[in-house]
C-alpha positions as a Markdown table, in Angstrom:
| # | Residue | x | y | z |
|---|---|---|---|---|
| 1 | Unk | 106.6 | 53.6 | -46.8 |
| 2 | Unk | 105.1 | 50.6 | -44.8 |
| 3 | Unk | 102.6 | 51.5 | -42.7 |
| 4 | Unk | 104.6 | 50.4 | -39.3 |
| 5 | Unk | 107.4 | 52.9 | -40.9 |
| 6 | Unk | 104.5 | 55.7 | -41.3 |
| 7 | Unk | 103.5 | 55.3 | -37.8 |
| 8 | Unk | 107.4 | 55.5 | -36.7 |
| 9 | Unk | 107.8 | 58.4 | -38.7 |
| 10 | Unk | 105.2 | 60.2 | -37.0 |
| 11 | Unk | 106.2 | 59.5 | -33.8 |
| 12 | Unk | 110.2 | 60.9 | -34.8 |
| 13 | Unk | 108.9 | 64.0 | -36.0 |
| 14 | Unk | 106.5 | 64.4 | -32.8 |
| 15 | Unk | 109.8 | 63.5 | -30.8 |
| 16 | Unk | 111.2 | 66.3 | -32.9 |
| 17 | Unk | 108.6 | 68.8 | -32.2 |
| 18 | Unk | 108.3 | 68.2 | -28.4 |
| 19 | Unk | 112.3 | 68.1 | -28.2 |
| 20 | Unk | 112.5 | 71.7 | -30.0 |
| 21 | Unk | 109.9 | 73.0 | -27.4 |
| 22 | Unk | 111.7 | 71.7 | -24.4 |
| 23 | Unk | 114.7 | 73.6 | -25.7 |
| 24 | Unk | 112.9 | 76.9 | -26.1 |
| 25 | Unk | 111.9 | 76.2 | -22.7 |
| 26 | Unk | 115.2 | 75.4 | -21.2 |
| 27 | Unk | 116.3 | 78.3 | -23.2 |
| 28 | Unk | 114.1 | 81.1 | -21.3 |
| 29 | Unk | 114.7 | 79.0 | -18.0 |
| 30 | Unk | 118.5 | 79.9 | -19.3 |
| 31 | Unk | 120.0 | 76.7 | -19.1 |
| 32 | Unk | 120.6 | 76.8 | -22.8 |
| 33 | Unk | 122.9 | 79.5 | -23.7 |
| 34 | Unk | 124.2 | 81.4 | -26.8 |
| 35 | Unk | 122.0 | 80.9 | -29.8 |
| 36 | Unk | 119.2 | 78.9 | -30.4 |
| 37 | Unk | 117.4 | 78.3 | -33.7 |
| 38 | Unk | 114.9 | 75.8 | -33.4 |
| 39 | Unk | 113.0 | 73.0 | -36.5 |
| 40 | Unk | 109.2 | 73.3 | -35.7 |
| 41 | Unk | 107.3 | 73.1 | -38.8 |
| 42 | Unk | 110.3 | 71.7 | -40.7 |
| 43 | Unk | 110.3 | 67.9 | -39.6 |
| 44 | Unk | 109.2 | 66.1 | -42.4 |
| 45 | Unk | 111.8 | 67.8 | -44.5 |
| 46 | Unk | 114.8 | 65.9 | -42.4 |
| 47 | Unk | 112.7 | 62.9 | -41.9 |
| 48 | Unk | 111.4 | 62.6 | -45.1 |
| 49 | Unk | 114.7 | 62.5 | -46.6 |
| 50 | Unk | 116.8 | 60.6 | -44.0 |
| 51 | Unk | 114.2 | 58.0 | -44.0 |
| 52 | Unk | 115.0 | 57.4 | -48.0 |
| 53 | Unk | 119.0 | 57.5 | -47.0 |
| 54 | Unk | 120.9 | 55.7 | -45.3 |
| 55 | Unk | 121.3 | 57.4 | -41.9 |
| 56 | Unk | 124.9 | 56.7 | -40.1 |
| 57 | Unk | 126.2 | 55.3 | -43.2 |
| 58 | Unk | 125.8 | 58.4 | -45.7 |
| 59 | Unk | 127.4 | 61.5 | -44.7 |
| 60 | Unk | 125.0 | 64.6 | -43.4 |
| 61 | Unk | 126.2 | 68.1 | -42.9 |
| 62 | Unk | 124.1 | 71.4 | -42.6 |
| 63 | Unk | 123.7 | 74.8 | -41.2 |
| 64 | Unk | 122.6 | 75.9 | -37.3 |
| 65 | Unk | 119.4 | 74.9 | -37.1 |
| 66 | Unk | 120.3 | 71.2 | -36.9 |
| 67 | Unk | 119.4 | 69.3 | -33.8 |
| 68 | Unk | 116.7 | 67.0 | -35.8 |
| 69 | Unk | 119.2 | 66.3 | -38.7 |
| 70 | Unk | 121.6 | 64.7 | -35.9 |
| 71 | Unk | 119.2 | 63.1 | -34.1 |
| 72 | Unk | 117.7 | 61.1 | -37.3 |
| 73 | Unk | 121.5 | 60.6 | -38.5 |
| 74 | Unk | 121.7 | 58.4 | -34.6 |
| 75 | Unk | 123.2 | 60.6 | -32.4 |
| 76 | Unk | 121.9 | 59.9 | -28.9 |
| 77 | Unk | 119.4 | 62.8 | -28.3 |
| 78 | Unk | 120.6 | 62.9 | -24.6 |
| 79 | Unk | 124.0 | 63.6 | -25.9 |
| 80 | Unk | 122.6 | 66.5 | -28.0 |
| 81 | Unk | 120.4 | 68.4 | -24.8 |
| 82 | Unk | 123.5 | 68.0 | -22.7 |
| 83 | Unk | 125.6 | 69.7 | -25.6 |
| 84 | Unk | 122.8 | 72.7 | -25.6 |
| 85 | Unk | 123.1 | 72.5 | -22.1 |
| 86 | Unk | 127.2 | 72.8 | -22.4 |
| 87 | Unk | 127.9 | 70.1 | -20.8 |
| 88 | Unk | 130.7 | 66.9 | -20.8 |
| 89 | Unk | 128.7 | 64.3 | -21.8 |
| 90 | Unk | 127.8 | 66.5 | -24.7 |
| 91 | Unk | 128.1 | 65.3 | -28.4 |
| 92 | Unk | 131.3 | 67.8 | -28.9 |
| 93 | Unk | 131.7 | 67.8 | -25.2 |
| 94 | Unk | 130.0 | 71.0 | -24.7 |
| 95 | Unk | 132.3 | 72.8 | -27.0 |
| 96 | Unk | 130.1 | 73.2 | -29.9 |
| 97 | Unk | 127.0 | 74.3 | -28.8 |
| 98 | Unk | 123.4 | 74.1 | -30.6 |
| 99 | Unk | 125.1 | 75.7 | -33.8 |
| 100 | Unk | 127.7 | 72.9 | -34.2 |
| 101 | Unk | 126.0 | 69.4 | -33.3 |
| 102 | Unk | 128.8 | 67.0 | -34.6 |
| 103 | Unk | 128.7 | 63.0 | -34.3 |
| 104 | Unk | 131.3 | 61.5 | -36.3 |
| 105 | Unk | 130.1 | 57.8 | -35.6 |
| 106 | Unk | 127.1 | 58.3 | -36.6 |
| 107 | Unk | 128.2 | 60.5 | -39.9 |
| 108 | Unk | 126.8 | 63.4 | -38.6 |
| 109 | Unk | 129.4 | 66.5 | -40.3 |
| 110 | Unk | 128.5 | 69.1 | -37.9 |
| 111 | Unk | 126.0 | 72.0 | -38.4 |
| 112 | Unk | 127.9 | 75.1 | -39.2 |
| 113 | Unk | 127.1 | 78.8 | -38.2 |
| 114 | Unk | 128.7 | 80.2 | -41.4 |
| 115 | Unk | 126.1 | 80.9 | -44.4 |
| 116 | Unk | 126.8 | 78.8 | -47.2 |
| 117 | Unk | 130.0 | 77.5 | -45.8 |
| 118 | Unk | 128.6 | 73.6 | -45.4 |
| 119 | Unk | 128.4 | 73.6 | -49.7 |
| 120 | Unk | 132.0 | 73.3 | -50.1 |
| 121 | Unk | 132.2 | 70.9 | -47.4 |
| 122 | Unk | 129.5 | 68.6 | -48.2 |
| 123 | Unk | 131.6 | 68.7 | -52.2 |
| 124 | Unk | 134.7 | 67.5 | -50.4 |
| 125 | Unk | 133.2 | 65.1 | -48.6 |
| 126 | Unk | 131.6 | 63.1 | -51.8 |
| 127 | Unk | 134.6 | 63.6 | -53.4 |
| 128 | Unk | 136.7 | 61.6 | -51.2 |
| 129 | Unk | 133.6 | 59.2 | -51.3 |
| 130 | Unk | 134.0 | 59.1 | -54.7 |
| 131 | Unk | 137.7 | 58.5 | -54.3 |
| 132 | Unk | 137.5 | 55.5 | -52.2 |
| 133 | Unk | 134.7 | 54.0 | -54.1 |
| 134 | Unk | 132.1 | 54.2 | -51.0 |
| 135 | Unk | 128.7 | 53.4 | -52.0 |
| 136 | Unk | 127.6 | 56.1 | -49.3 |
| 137 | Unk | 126.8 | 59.4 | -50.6 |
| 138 | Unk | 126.8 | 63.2 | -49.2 |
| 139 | Unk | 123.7 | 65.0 | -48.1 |
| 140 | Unk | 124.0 | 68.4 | -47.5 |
| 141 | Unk | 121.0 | 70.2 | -45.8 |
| 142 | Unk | 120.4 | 74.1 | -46.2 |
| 143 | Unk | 117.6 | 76.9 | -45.9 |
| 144 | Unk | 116.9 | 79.5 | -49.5 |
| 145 | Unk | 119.5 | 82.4 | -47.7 |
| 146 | Unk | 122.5 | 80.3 | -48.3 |
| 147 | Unk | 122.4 | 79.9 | -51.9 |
| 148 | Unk | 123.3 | 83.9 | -52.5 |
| 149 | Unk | 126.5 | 82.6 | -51.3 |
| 150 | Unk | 128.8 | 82.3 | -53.8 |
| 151 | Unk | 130.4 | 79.2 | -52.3 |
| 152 | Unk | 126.9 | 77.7 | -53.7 |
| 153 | Unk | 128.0 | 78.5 | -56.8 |
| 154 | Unk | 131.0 | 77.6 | -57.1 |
| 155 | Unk | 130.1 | 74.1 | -55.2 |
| 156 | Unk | 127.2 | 73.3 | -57.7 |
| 157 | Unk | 130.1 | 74.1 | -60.4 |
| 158 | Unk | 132.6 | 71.8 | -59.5 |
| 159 | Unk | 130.3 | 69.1 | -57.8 |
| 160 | Unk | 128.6 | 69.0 | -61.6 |
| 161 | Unk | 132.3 | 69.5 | -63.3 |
| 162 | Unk | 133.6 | 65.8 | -61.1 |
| 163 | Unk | 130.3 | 64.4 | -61.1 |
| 164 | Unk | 130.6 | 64.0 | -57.2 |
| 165 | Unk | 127.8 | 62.0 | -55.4 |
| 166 | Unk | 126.1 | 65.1 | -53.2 |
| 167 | Unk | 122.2 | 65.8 | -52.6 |
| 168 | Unk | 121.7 | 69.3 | -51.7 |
| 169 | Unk | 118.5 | 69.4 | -50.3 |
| 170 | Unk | 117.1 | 73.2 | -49.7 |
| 171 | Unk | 114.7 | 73.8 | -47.0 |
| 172 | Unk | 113.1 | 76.6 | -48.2 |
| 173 | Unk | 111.1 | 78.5 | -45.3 |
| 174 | Unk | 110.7 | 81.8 | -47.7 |
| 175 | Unk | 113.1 | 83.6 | -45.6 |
| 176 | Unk | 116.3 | 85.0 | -44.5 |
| 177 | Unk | 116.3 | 85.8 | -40.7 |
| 178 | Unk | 113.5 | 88.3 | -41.1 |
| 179 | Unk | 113.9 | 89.3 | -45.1 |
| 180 | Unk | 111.5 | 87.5 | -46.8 |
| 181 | Unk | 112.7 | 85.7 | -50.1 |
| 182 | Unk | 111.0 | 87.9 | -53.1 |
| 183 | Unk | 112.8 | 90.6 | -51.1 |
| 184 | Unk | 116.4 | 89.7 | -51.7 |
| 185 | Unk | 116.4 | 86.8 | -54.2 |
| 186 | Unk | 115.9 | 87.2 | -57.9 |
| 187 | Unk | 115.0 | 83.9 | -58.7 |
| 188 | Unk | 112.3 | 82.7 | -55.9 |
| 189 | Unk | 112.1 | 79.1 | -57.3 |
| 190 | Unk | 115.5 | 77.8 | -55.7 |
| 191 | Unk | 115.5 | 74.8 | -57.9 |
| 192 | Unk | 116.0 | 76.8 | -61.3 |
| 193 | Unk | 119.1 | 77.8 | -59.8 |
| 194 | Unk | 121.1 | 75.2 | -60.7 |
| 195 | Unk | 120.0 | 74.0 | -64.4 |
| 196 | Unk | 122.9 | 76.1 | -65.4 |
| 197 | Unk | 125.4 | 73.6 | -64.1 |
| 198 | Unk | 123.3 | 70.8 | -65.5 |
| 199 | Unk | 122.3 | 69.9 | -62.3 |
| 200 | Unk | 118.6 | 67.6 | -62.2 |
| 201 | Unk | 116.6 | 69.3 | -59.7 |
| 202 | Unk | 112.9 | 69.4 | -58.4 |
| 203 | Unk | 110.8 | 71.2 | -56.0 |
| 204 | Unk | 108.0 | 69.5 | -53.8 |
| 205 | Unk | 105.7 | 70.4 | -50.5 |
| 206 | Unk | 108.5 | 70.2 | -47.5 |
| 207 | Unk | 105.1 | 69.6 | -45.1 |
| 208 | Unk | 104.1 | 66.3 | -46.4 |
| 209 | Unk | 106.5 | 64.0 | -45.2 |
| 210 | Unk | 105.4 | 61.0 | -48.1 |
| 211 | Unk | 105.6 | 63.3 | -50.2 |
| 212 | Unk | 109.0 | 64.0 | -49.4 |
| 213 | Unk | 110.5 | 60.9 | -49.2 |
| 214 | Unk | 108.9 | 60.1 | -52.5 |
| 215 | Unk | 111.1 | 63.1 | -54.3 |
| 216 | Unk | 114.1 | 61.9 | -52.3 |
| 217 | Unk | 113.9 | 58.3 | -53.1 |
| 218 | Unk | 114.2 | 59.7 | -56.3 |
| 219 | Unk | 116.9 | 62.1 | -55.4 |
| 220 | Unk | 119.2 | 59.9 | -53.4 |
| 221 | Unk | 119.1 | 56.8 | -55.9 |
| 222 | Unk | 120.2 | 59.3 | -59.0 |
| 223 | Unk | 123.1 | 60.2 | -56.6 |
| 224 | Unk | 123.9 | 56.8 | -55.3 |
| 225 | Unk | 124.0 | 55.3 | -58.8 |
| 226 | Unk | 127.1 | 57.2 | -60.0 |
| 227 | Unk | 124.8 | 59.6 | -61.8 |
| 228 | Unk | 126.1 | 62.9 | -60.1 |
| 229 | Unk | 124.9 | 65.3 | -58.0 |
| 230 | Unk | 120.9 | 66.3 | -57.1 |
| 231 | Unk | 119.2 | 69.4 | -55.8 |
| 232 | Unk | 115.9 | 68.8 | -53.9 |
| 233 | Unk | 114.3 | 71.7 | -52.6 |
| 234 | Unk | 111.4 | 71.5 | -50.4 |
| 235 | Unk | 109.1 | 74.0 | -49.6 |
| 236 | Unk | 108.4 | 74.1 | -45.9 |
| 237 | Unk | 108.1 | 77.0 | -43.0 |
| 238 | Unk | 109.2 | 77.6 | -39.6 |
| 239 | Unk | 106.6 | 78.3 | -36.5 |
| 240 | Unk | 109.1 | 80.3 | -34.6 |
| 241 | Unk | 111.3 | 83.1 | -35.4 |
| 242 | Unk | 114.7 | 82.7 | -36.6 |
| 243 | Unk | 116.4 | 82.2 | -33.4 |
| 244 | Unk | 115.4 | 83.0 | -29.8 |
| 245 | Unk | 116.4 | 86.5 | -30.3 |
| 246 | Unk | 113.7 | 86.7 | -33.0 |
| 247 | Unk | 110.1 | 88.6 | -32.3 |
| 248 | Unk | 108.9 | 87.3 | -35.7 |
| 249 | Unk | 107.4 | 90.6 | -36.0 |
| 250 | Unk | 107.5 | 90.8 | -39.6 |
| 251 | Unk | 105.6 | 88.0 | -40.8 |
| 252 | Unk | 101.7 | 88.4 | -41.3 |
| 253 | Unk | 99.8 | 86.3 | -39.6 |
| 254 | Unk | 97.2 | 85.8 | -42.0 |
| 255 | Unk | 100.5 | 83.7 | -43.6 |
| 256 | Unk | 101.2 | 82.0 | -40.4 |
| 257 | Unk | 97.7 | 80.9 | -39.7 |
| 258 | Unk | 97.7 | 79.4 | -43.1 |
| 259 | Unk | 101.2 | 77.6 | -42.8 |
| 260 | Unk | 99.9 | 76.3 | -39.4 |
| 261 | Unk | 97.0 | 74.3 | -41.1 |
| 262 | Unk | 99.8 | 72.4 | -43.2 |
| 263 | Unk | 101.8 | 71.4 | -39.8 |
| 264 | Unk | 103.2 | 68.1 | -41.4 |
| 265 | Unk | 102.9 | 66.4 | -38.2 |
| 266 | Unk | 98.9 | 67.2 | -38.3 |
| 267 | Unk | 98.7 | 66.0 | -42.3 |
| 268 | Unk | 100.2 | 62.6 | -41.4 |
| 269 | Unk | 98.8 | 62.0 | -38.0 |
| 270 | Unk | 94.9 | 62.5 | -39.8 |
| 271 | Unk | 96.3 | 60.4 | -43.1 |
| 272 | Unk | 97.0 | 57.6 | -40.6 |
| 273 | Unk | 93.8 | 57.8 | -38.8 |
| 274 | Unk | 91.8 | 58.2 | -41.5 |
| 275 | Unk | 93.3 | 55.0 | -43.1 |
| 276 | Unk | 92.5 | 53.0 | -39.8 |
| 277 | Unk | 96.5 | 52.9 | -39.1 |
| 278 | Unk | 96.3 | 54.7 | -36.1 |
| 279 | Unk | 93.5 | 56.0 | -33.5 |
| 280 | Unk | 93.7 | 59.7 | -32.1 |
| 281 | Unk | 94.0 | 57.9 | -28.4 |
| 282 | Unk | 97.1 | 56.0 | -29.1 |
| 283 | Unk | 98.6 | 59.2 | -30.7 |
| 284 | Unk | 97.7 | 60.9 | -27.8 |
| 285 | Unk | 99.8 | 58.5 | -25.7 |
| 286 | Unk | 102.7 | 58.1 | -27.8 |
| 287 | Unk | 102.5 | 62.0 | -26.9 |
| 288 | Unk | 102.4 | 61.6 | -23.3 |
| 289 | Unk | 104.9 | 59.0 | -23.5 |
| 290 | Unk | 107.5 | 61.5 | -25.3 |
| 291 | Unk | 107.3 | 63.8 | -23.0 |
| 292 | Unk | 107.7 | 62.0 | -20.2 |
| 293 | Unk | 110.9 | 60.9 | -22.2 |
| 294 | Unk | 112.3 | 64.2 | -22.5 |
| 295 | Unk | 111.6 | 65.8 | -19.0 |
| 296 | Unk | 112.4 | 62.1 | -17.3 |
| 297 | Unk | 115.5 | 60.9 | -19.5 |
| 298 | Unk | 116.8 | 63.4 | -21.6 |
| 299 | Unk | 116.6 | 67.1 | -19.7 |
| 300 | Unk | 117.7 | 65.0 | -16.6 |
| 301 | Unk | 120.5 | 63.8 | -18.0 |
| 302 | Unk | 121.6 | 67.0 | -19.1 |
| 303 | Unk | 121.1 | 68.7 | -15.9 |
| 304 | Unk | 122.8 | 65.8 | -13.8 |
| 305 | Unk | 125.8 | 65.8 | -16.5 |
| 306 | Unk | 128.8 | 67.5 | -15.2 |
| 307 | Unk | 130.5 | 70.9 | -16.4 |
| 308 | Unk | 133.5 | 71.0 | -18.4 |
| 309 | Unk | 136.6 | 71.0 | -16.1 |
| 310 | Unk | 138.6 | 74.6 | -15.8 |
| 311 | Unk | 142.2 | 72.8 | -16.7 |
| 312 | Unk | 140.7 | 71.7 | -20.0 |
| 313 | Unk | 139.8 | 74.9 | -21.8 |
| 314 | Unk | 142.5 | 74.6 | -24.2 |
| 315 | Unk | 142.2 | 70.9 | -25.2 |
| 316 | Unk | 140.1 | 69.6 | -28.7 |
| 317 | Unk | 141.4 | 73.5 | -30.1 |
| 318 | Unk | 144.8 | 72.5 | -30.9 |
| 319 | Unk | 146.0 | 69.2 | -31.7 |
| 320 | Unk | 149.8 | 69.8 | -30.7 |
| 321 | Unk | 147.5 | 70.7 | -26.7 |
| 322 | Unk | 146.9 | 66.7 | -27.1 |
| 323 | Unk | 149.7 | 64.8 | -25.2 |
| 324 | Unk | 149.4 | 62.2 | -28.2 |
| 325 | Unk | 149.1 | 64.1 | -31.0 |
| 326 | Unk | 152.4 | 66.5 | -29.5 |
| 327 | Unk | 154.1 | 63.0 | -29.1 |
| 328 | Unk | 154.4 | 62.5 | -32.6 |
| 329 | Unk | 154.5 | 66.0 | -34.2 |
| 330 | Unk | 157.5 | 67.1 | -31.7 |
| 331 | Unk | 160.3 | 65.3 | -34.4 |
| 332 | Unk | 159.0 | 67.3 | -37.2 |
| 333 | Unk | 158.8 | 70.5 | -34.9 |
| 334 | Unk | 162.3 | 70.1 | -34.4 |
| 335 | Unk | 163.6 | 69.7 | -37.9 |
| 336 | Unk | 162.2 | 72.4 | -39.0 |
| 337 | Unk | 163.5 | 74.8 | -36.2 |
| 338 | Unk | 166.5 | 76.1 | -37.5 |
């Protein structure tokens, strides 16, 4: 990376951080409800590989912790607070929630609260890339827990089987909820996993951003050249607990204290200083100045936004509840009614 794209990198993941915080907070406030499973500590594993994509022209889908992914995919970060905050002018019009950010303009698949369940998806969607001849490729971002799944399996079977253009990227945070990953995985090193399909794969530090981008420049031109699919995994950790509902009680804290001195954000903010790209005072106001972007644009917005309307609850769950769509599917009703 340029250094100009260093220094813009450092500010998305700070934007990142500071955005997760505000939604813990609006969280406890309880203007977020449901649940809530926040990216601090992960950002340079979204950045990092985004930034060596093509965001809003390749096709991202992962699980539930996935404000950040959407955000870097282009997705108007107002759009996302107000869709925490269940509101109208959400991305899925408050119907979706923090679990299921979803921006189809911007090529942004959805997060999805089933374990596992975005392999499958993420397979289809290269395949009809493939079919179409689309030079844009499918990213599909999950944490270590998913791949016990056996749709990973059976994904990394047939996505080697058709060759399909799909970078699964694992962001490995050594555990499950609260079950740490020598506890319920035979196989810690996630990338092994899949050199019985055939499948090239590598495993990198998930905290230094450069680092990661470097692994999936690597990564995402295999895939983009018709070679078939990749599997990235990055080795990364989470500051908080799972999700809101999470007292994180079970990690030591002689393992915490020692993640926290890798905080990726920290690693490329004293990289940059160090190499006279950038002073500790402007960082400190880029700081200022994204918070004051959040609290003054972004949580005000999704306060100000209206609520769903009552008369609406049923619309976006069936299509035949959209006057359009029941327009043309009311002939074929018909003829089949006999």
């Amino acid at each position: 990376m340029k250094p100009a794209d260093k220094k813009r990198v450092l500010r998305e993941m700070l934007f990142a951080r500071r955005f997760e915080e505000r939604c813990y907070e609006a969280y406890v406030e309880r203007k977020i409800g449901g649940f809530l499973h926040l990216y601090p500590g992960q950002e340079a594993c979204a950045q990092g590989v985004m930034e060596a994509a093509r965001p809003g022209h390749d096709y991202v889908i992962t699980g539930y912790r996935d404000h950040i992914h959407a955000i870097k995919c282009g997705a108007d970060p107002k759009a996302v607070m107000a869709e925490l905050y269940g509101k109208e002018t959400g991305s899925s019009k408050g119907r979706g929630g923090s679990m299921h950010i979803f921006d189809v303009a911007h090529h942004m698949m959805g997060g999805y609260a089933l374990v596992g369940g975005p392999f499958p998806l993420a397979a289809g969607i290269a395949k009809g890339l493939k079919m179409k001849g689309s030079d844009a490729i499918s990213i599909c971002f999950l944490g270590d827990a998913a791949n016990n799944q056996g749709t990973f399996h059976e994904t990394m079977n047939m996505a080697k089987l058709w060759n399909l253009p799909v970078l699964f990227v694992c962001e490995n945070n050594l555990y499950g909820i609260g079950t740490r990953i020598d506890r319920s995985t035979a196989v810690i090193e996630q990338y092994k996993r899949v050199s019985g399909y055939g499948i090239p794969a590598t495993q990198v530090d998930g905290q230094d951003v450069e680092i990661v981008y470097d692994a999936a420049k690597i990564a995402v031109d295999h895939v983009r050249s018709g070679k078939g699919p990749y599997f990235l995994e990055l080795m990364t950790y989470r500051y908080r607990g799972h999700s809101m509902s999470d007292s994180n009680a079970y990690r030591a804290k002689d393992e915490e204290r020692m993640w926290s001195k890798r905080d990726p954000i920290i690693i490329l903010r004293d990289r940059l200083i160090e190499a006279g790209i950038l002073s500790l005072e402007v960082y400190k106001s880029m700081d200022t100045e994204i918070l004051d972007q959040i609290e003054n644009q972004i949580i005000k917005f999704a306060e100000e936004s209206p609520e769903p309307v009552v008369t609406e609850l049923e619309k976006y769950v069936l299509a035949e509840n959209d006057p359009y769509v029941r327009a043309d599917m009311t002939p074929n009703l018909n003829r089949g009614a006999r």
